[in-house]
VOMARGU-568190 format. One record per residue: y, z, x of N, C-alpha, C in turn; residue in three letters. Coordinates in steps of 0.2 Angstrom, whole numbers, plus 5000, padded with zeros to 4 digits. Example, Ala and Ser with C-alpha at 12.3 -4.5 7.8 and 13.67 -1.06 7.14 Angstrom:
<atoms>
497250395066497850395062498450395066ALA498950355064499550365068500050395064SER
</atoms>
This chain:
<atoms>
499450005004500050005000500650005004UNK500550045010501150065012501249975016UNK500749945019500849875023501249825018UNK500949855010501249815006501949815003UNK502049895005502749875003503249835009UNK502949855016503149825022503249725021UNK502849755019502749645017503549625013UNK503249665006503649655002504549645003UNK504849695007505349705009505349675016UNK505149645019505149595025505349525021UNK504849505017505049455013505449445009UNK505949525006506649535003507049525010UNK507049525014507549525019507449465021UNK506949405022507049335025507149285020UNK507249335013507349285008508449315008UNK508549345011509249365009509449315017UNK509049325023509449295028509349225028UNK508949215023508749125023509149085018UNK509349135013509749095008510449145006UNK510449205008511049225005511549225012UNK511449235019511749235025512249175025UNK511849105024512249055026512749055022UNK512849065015513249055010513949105013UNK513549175014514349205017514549195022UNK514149215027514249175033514749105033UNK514849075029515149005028515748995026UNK515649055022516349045016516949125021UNK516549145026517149175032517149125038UNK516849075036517149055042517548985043UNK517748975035518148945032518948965037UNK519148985036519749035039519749105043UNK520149125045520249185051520449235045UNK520149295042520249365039520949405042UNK521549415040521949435042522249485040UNK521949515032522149575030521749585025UNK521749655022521449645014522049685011UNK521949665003522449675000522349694993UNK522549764992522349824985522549754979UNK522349774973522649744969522749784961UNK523049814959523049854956523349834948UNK523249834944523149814936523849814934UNK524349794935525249794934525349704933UNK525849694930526049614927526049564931UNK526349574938526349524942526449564951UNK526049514954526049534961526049484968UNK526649504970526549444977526049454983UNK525849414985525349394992525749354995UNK525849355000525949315006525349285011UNK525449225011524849195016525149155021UNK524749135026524749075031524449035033UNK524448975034524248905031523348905038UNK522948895035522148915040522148985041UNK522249035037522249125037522149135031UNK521649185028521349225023521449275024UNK521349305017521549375016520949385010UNK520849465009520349485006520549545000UNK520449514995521049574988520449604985UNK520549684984520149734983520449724975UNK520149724971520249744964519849814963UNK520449844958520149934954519449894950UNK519549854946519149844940518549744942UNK517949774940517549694941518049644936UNK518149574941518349544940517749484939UNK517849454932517449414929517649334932UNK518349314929518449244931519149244936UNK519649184941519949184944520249114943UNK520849084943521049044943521549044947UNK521748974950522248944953522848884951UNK523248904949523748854948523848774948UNK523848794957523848734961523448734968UNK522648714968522148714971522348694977UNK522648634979522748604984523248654990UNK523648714988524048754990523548804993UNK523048824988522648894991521748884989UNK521648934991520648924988520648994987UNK520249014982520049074978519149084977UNK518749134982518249124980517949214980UNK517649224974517349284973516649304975UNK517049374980516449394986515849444982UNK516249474979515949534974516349544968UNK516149574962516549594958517249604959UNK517349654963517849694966518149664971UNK517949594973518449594982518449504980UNK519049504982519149404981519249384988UNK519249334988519249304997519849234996UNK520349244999520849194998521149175004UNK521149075004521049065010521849015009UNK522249015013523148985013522848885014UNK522848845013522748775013523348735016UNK523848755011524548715012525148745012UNK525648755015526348765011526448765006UNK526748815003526848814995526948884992UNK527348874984526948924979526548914973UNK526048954972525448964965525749014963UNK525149014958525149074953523949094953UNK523749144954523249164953523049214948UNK522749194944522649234938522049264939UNK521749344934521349374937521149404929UNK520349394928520049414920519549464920UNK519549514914519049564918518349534914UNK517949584913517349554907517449534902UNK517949564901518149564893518649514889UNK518649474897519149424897519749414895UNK520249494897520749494897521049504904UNK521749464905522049484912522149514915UNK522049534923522049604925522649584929UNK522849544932523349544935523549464936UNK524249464938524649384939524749394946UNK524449374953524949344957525349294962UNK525849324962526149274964525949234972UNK525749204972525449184979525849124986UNK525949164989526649094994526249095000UNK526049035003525849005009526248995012UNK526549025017526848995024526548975030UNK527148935031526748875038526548925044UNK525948905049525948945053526448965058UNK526848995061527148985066526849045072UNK526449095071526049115077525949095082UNK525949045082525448975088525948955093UNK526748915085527148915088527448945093UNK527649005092528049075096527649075103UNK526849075102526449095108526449035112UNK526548965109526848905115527448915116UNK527948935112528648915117528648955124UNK528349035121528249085126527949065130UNK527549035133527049015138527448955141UNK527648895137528148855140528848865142UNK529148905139529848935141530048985142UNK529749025147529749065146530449115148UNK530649075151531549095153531949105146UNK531649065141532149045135531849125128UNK532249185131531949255128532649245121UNK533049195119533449215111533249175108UNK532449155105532449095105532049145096UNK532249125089532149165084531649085078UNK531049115077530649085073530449115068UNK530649085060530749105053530249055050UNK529849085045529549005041529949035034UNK529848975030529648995021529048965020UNK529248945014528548915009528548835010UNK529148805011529448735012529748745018UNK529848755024529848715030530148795035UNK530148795043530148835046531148805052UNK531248875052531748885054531948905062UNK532248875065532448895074533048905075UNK533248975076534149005078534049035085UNK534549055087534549065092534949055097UNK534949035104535249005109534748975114UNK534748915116534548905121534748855127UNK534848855135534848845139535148775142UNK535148745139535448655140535048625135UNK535148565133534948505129534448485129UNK534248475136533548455137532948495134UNK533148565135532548615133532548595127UNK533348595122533248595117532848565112UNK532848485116532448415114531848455113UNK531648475119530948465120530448545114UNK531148595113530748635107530648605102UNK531148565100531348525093530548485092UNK530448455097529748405096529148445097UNK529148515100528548545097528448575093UNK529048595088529048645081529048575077UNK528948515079528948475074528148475072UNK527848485077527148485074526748535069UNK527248575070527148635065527248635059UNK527948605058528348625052527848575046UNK528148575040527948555035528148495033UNK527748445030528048385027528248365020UNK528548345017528848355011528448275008UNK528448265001528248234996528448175001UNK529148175000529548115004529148095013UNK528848105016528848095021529248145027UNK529748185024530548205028530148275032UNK530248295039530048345042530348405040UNK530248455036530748515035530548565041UNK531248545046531248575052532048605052UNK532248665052532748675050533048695057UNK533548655059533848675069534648715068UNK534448775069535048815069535048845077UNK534748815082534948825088535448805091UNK535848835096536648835098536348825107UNK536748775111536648745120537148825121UNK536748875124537348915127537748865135UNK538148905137538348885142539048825141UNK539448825145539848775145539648715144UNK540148665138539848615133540448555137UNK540848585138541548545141541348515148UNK541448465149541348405155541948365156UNK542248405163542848355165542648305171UNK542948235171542848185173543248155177UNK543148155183543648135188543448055192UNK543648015190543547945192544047905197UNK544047885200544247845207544047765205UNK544647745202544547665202544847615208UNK544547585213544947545217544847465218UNK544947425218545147365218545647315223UNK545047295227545547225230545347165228UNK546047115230545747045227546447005231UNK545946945233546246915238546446835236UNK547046805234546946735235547246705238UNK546946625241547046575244547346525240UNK547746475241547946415238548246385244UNK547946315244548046255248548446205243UNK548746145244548946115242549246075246UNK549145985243549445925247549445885245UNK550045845240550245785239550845735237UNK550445685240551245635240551145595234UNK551945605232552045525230552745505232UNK552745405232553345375235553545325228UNK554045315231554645275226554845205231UNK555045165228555345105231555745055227UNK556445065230556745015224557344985229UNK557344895224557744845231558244885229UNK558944835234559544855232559744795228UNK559444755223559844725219559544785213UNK559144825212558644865206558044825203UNK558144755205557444745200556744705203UNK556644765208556044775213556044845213UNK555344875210555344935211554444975212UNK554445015213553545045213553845135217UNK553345135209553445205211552445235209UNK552345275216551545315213551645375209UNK551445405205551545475201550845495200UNK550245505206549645555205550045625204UNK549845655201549945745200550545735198UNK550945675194551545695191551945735197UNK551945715204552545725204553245705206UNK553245645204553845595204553645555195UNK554145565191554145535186554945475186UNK554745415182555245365179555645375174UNK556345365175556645365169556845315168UNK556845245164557145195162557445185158UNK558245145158558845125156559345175158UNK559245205166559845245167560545205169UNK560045135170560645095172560145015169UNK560744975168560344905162560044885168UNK559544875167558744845171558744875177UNK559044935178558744975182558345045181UNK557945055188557745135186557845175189UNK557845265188557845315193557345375191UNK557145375197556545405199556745485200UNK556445535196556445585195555945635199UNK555745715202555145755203555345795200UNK554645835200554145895195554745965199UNK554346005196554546085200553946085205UNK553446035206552946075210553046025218UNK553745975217554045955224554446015227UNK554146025234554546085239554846025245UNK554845955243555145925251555045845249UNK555745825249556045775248556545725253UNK555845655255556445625262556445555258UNK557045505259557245455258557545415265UNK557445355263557445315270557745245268UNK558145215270558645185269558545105275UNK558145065272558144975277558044935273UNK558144865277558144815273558344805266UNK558944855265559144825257558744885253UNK558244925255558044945251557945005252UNK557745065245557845125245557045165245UNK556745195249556345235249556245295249UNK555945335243555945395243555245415244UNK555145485246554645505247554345595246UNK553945605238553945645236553445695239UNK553445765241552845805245552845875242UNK552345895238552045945237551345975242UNK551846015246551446045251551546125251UNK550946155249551046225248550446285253UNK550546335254549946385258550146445254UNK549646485251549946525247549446585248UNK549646635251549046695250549546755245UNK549046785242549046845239548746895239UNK548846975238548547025240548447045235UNK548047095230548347135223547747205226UNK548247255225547847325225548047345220UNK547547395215547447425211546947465212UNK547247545210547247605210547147655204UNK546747695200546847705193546447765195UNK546647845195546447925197546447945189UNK546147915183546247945179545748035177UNK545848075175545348135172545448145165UNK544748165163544648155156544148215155UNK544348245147543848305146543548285138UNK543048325139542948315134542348335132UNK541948345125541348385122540748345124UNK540048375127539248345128539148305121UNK538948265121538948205116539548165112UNK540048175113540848145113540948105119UNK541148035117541447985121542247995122UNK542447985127543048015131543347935130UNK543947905131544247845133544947845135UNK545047835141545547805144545647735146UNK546547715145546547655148547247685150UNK547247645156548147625159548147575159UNK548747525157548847465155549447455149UNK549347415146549447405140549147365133UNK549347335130549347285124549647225123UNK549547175123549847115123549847085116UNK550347065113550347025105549846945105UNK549346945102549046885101549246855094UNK549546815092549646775084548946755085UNK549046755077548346735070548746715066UNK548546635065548746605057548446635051UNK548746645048548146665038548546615034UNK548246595029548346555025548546615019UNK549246615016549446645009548946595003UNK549046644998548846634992549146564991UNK549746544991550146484990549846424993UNK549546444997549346405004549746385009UNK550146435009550646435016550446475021UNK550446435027550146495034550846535035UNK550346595036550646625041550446665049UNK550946685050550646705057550646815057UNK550046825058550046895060550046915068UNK550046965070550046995077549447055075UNK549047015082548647065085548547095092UNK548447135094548547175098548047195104UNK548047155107547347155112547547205120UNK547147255122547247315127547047265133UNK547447285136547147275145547247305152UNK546947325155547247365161546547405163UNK546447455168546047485169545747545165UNK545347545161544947585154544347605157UNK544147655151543547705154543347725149UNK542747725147542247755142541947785145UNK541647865143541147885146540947935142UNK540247945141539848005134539448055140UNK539748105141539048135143538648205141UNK538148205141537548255137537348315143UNK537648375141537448435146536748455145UNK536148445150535648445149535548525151UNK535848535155535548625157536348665162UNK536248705163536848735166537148695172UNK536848655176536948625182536648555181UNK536648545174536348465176536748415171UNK537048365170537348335167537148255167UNK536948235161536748135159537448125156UNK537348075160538248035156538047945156UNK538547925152538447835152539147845152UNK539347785159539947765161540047725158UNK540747685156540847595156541647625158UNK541547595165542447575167542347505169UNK543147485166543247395165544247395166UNK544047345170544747315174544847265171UNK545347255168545547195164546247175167UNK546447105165547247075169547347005165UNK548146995162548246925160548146885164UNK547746825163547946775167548246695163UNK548746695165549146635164549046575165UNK548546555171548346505174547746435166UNK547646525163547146485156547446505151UNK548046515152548246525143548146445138UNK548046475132548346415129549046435124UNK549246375123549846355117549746355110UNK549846395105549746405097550646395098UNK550646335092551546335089551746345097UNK552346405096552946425100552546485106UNK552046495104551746545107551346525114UNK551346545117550846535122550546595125UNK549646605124549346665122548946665129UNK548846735135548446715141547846745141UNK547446735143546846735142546646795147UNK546346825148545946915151545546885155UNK545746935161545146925168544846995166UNK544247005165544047075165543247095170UNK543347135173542647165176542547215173UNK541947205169541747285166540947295167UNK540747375170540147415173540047445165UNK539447465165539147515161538447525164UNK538347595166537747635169537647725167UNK537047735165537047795166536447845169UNK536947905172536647915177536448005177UNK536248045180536048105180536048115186UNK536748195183536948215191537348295190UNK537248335194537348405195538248405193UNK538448465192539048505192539548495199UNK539748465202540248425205540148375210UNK539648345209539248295212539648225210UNK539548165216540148115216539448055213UNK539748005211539047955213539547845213UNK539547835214540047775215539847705212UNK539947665212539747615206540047555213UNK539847515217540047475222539747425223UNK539747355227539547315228539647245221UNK540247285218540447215213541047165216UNK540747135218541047075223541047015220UNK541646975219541646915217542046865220UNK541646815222542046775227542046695221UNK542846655221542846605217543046545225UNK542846505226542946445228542946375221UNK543746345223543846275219544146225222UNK543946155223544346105226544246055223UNK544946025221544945985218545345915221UNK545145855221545445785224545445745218UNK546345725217546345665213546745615221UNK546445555218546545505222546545425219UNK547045365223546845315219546145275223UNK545945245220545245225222545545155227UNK545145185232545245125238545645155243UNK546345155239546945175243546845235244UNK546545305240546445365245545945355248UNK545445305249545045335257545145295263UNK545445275262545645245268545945295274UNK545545295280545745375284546645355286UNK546645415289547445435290547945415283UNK548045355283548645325278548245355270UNK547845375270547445365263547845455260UNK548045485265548345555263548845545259UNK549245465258549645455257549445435246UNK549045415248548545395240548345445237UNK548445535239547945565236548145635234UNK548045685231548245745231547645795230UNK547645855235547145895236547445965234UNK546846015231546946055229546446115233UNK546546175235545946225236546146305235UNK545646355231545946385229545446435229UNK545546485233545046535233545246615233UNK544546645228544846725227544346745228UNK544446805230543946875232544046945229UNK543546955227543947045223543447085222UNK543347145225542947195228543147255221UNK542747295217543047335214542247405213UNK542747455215542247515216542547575215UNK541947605210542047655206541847735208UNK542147755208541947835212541847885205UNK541547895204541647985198541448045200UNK541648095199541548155200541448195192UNK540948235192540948295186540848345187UNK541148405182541348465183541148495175UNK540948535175540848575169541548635170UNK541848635164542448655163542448695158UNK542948765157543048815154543748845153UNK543948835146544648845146545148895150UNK545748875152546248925157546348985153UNK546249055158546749115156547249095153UNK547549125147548049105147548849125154UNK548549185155548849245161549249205167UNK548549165170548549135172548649035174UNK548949035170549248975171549948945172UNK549948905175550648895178551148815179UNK551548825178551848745177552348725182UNK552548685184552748655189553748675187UNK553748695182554448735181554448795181UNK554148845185553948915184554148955189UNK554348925195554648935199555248885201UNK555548855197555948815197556548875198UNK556848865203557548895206558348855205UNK558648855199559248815199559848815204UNK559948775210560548765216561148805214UNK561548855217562148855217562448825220UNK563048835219563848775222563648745230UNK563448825232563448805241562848785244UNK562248805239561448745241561848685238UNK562048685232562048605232562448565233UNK562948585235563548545239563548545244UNK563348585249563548595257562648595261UNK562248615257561648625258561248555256UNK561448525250560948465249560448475248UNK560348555245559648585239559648545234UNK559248525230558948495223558748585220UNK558548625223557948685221558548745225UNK558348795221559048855224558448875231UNK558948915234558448935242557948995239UNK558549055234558149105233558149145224UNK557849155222558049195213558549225216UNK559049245210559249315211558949405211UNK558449375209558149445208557649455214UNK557449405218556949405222556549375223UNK556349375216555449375216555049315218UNK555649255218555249195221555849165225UNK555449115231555849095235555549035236UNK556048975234555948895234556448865238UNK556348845243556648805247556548735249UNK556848685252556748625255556248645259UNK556348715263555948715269555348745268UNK555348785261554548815260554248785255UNK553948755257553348715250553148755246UNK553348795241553048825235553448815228UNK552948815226553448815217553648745218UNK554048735210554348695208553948645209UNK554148575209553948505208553148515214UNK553148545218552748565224552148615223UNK552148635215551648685213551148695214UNK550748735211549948725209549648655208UNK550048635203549748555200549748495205UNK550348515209550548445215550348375214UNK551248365209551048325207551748295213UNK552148335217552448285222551848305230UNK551348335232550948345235550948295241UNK551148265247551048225249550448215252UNK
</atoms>
């Protein structure tokens, strides 16, 4: 008997680990057990969950049936009479009902699944671990980051890993809510060194001649390059021969009866041009700063009125040396920026002619680069060289190639430019002045009396009345010679 009962309870026991184990064994290992939770016979009651975490709800009284609102938000599965087992699925809120035998309600509640952010916190900390103000909130619909953190770059890099965290909405839209603030200086001052040379050549050489008898009616005149034109009927069946403004040298020669002139545009022409532009610029990590020195030139535009009458508008085109530049404060000591400095200049040489106007066309060199560089680090933009060669020969066919004498058939043109332009920047992170401490280039301004300024030939008095500053010709302080030195030689 006694082996028999040993049987019998052997076989209650491999018939419980055979078919009743798996079943619970399964349904914990759905999710991680995070708390249990009384539930006690009153109207309504909230639970808090988070999304792959379960919880375990004690009821006073056997609970017969359970329901769920909205399945796809939570799972609800009864362990015993007495104990429910509820596992978080999705972000959100439900409502959980609970029936006793009698099947009346024993309790309403309210159930909110929050996203995990556990995991979150424990990778930023592991990743950043310098970054200790860094503050993670969830709701039911998307999780929250405040705080401060360390440069831009960092901040990039939390924002794309709490992205894999946070929630997605119906719509596709990530509810990631960024109330994170870049501690540290945001302000970026911009120190640029624009220089420019440019170099041109002009050649020139051409003739032309005239021939007229001394009775007037023999004549020959050559007009390549327009620089000798005819006027006829200055006198009855005579002519007289005129030149351009581009003649510098005029001989005539006088035989047999007859008058020969002889027109010469001969020119050598070099020019230098330097340009100089120190302009500084502040301004906020993601804001574009612009500078130009220059100015604006009036371009006319025709429009056609409602009547169908043109008229003419004015537009306003800039030129000179300009500067664009955005930069992004990546961390205390590090700064991305995209530059575009552009040198622009009328040139007259391509204007054209509208009406009465005559409009000139822009010579512009413009850079854009960007670059990543430290808190008062220089980096220079060089090597934009442009060299133009032109040469141009008009000539009469035959007559100009004939050697020596054929110079007299032809006119030659050459024209050559060179322009080197290089860009220097400097940047600073910057913090607004004391006010205590700031100072103006009139602040030690001493006004001359009678005898510095008449007998002395001070601009600036020698000394205050009171004492307390002393500006002279011969002591470089104060006035125009300040702090700012903007007379500084």
């Amino acid at each position: 008997m006694r082996w028999g009962n040993i049987s019998i309870r052997y076989s209650f026991v491999c018939f419980i680990l055979f078919f009743g184990l798996p079943g619970i064994i399964s349904v914990y290992s759905m999710a991680e057990v995070t708390a249990q939770v009384s539930i006690i016979s009153k109207p309504s009651q909230q639970i808090v969950l988070t999304v792959r975490k379960s919880t375990i709800l004690s009821i006073e009284v056997p609970v017969r049936r359970v329901s769920l609102a909205e399945p796809e938000i939570a799972d609800a599965l009864v362990l015993k009479p007495q104990q429910i087992y509820v596992t978080g699925k999705k972000s959100g809120m439900t409502n959980l009902t609970l029936w006793d035998d009698k099947d009346k309600i024993i309790a309403i509640c309210e159930l909110e699944v929050l996203p995990e952010i556990q995991g979150l916190k424990e990778q930023l900390h592991v990743l950043f671990p310098n970054e200790n103000d860094i503050q993670v909130t969830a709701t039911n619909r998307s999780i929250t980051l405040s705080g401060t953190v360390s440069g831009t770059a960092v901040l990039t890099k939390i924002l794309d890993i709490a992205g894999s965290y946070a929630p997605i909405d119906k719509d596709g839209k990530l509810q990631l809510n960024n109330l994170l603030e870049v501690s540290g200086v945001q302000q970026v001052m911009l120190e640029v060194r624009i220089s420019e040379m440019s170099r041109n050549l002009i050649r020139r050489l051409g003739f032309n001649f005239g021939f007229l008898s001394s009775s007037g009616q023999q004549f020959g005149v050559s007009m390549l390059n327009s620089l000798a034109r005819v006027n006829p009927g200055a006198v009855p069946g005579g002519v007289v021969s005129g030149s351009s403004d581009k003649v510098n040298m005029i001989f005539r020669f006088l035989g047999a009866g007859a008058t020969w002139t002889v027109f010469i545009d001969a020119l050598k022409e070099e020019g230098l041009l330097r340009i100089l532009a120190e302009p500084t610029l502040i301004t906020l990590s993601g804001k574009t700063a612009y500078f130009l020195a220059g100015g604006e030139f009036p371009v006319p535009v025709p429009q056609t009125g409602g009547g169908g009458f043109s008229t003419i508008t004015i537009q306003w085109k800039p030129f000179g040396v300009g500067l664009n530049f955005t930069p992004a404060v990546l961390s205390n000591n590090k700064i991305s920026m995209e530059v575009a400095p552009e040198v622009s200049e009328l040139d007259f040489s391509k204007a054209i002619r509208l009406r009465d106007f005559v409009i000139p066309a822009i010579s512009t060199r413009r850079v854009s680069t960007v670059v990543e560089l430290a808190d008062g680090q220089s980096f220079a933009i060089a090597g934009l060289l442009n060299d133009e060669y032109r040469q141009d020969v008009r000539k009469y066919p035959l007559l100009g190639d004939i050697p020596i004498l054929g110079m007299l058939f032809r006119s030659s043109d050459f024209e050559k430019s060179e322009t080197e332009l290089v860009v220097i920047v400097t940047t600073h992170l910057v913090k607004p002045l004391d006010k205590t401490k700031q100072t103006l280039p009139t602040d030690k301004y001493v006004e001359p009396n009678d005898f510095e300024f008449y007998l002395l030939g001070c601009l600036e008095g020698i000394a205050s009345k009171t004492g307390t500053s002393t500006v002279s010709p011969y002591n470089k302080k104060g006035g125009l010679e300040g702090d700012f030195g903007y007379m500084l030689p």
